[in-house]
C-alpha positions as CSV (number, residue, x, y, z in Angstrom):
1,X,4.8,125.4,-180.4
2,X,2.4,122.5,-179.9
3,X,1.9,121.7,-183.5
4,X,6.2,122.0,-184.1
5,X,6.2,119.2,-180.6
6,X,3.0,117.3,-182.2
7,X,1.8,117.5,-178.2
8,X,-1.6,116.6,-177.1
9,X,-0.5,119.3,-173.7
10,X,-1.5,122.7,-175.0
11,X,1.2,125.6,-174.1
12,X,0.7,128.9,-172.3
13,X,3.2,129.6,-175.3
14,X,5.9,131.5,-173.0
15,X,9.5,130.7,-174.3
16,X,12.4,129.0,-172.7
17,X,14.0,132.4,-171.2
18,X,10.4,133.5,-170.0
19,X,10.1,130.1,-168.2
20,X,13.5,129.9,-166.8
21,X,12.9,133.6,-164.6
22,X,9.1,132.5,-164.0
23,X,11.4,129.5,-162.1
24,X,14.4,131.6,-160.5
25,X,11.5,134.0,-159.1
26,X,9.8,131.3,-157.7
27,X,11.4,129.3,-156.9
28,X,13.6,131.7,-155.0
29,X,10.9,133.0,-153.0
30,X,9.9,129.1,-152.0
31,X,13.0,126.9,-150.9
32,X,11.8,123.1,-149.9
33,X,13.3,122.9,-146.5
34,X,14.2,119.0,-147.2
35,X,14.9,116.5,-150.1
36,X,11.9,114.6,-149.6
37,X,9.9,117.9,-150.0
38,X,11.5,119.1,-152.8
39,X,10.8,115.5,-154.8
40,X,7.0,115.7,-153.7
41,X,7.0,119.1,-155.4
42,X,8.5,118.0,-158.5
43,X,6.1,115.5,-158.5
44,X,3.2,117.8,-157.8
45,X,4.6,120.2,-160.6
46,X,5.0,117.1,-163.0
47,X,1.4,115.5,-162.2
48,X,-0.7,118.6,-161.9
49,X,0.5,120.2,-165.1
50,X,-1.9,121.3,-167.4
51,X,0.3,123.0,-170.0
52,X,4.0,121.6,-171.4
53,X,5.3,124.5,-169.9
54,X,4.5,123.7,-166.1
55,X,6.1,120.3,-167.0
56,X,9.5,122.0,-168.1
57,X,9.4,123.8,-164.7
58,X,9.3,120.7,-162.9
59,X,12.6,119.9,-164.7
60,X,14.1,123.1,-163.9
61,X,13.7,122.4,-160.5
62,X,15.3,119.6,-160.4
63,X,18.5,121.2,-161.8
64,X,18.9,123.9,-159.1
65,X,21.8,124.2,-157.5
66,X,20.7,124.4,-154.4
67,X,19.5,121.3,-154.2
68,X,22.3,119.6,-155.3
69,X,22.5,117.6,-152.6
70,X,19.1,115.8,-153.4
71,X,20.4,114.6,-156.4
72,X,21.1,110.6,-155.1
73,X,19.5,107.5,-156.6
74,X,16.4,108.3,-154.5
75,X,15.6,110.7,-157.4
76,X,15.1,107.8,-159.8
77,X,11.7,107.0,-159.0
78,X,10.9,110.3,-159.7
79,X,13.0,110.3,-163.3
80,X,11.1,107.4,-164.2
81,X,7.9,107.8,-163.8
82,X,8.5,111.6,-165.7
83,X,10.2,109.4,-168.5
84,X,7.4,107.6,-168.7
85,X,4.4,109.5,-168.4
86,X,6.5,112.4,-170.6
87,X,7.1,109.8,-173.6
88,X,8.4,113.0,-175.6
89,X,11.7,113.7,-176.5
90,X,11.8,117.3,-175.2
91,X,11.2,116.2,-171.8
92,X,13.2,112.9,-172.6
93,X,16.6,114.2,-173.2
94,X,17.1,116.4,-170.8
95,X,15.9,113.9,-168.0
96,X,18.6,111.4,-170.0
97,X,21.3,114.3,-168.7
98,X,19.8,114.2,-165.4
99,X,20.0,110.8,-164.8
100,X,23.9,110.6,-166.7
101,X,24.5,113.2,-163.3
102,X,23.5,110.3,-161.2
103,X,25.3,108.0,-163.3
104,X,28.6,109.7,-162.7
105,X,28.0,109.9,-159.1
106,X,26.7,107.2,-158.1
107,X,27.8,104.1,-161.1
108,X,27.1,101.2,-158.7
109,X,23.8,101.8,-158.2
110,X,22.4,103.7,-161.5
111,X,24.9,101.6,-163.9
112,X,22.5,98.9,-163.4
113,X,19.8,100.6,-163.6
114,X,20.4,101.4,-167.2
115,X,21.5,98.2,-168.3
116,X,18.1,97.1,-167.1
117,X,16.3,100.2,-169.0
118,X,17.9,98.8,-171.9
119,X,15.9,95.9,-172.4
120,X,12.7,97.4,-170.9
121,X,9.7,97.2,-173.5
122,X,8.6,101.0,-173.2
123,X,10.7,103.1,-176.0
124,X,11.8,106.1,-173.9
125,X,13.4,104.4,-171.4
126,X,15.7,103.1,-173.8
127,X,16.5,105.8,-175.5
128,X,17.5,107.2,-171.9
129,X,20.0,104.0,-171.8
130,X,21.6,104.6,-174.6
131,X,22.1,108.6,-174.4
132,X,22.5,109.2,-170.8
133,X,26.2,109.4,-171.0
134,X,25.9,111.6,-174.4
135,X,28.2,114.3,-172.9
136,X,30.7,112.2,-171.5
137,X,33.3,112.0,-173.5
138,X,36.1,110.4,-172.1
139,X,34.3,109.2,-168.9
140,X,32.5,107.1,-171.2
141,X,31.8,103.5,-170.3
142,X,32.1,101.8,-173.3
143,X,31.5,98.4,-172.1
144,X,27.9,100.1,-170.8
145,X,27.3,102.0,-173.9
146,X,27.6,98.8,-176.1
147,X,25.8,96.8,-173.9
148,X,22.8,99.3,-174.0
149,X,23.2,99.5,-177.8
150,X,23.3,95.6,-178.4
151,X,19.3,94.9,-177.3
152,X,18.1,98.0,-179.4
153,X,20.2,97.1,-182.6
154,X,16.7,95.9,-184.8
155,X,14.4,98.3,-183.3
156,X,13.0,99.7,-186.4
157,X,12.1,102.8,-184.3
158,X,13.0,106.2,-185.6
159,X,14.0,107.6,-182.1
160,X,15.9,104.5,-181.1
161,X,18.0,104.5,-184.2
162,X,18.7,108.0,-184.1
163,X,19.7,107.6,-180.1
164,X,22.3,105.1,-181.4
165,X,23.9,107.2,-183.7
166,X,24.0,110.0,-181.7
167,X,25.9,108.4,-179.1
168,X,28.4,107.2,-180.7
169,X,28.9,110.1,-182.7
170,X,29.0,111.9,-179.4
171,X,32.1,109.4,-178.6
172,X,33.3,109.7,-181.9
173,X,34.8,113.3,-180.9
174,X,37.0,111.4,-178.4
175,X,37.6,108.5,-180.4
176,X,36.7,108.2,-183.9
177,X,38.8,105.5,-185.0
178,X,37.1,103.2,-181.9
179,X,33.6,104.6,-183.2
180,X,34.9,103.7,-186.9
181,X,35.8,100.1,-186.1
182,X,32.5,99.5,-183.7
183,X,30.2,100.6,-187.2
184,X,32.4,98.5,-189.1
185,X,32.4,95.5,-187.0
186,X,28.2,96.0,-187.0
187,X,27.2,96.9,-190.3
188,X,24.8,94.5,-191.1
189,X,22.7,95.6,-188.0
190,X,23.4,99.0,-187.9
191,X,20.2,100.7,-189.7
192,X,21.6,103.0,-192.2
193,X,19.9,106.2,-189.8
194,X,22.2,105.2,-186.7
195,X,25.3,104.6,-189.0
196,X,24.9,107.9,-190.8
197,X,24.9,109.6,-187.7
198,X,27.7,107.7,-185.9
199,X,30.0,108.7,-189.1
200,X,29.0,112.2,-189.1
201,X,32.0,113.7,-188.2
202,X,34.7,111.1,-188.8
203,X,36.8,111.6,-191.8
């Protein structure tokens, strides 16, 4: 597992159903009483972690239900500094889902947010820019998503190029022909990675 995730973290080597009842046990038997608990544990989780596993339980905890409620743009400290620190695309992507939750529930403060991570210099954050509203479909903003594409167009990075096309080939099940004339209309600075991908399933 850590030589497939080239991680410097070692892992206990549990898998992903092992982990997940580890965390319903748990976490079941410990309920944070309040919000601001409940983030200082995450961040306890997150910090202390010696293995990649104890890091994915920190996620897991921030998707539990009952906490639901905690889920405001308080939490984006939190997301941040676990983007940034994390710098890995396991832990990565599924924050980028997280914070597309906030996005949908709260635009006016996280769409700025994201246009803002989309010109930031550190690489993951971008990649959160452009993907956080990979499962949107037709909530998509499209004026955000191209606006978050636009600074990252010459990044010669592999994982920025790949974010690009795999946004819009996300949108493209909604609207291929919009997807089609967006690649056309930026083909000379679409790398040949992020147009491959945005085409993938348009006939």
């Amino acid at each position: 597992m850590q030589a497939y995730m080239k991680s410097t973290m070692p892992y206990y080597g549990i898998n992903s159903p092992q982990v997940e009842a580890i965390c319903k046990k748990v976490f079941g038997e410990h309920p944070f009483p309040s919000c601001r608990e409940w983030r200082a544990a995450i961040l306890e989780l997150w910090r202390g972690a010696r293995y990649r596993e104890e890091r994915y339980a920190a996620m897991r905890l921030i998707s539990l239900k009952r906490h639901r409620e905690c889920l405001t743009p308080e939490l984006m400290k939190v997301l941040e500094e676990m983007v940034v620190t994390g710098a890995w695309w396991d832990y990565v992507d599924e924050i980028a889902h997280m914070i597309g939750d906030l996005l949908r529930s709260h635009p006016r403060e996280i769409r700025p947010v994201m246009r803002a991570w989309s010109k930031d210099p550190h690489l993951w954050k971008r990649r959160v820019s452009i993907i956080c509203q990979i499962s949107f479909k037709r909530d998509t903003d499209l004026d955000l998503l191209y606006a978050n594409i636009e600074p990252n167009l010459a990044d010669p990075d592999f994982f920025i190029r790949k974010a690009i096309g795999w946004a819009l080939r996300a949108y493209a099940w909604t609207d291929p022909m919009e997807v089609a004339r967006y690649v056309r209309a930026h083909e000379a600075e679409l790398s040949g990675l992020s147009r491959r991908e945005a085409l993938k399933n348009i006939s």
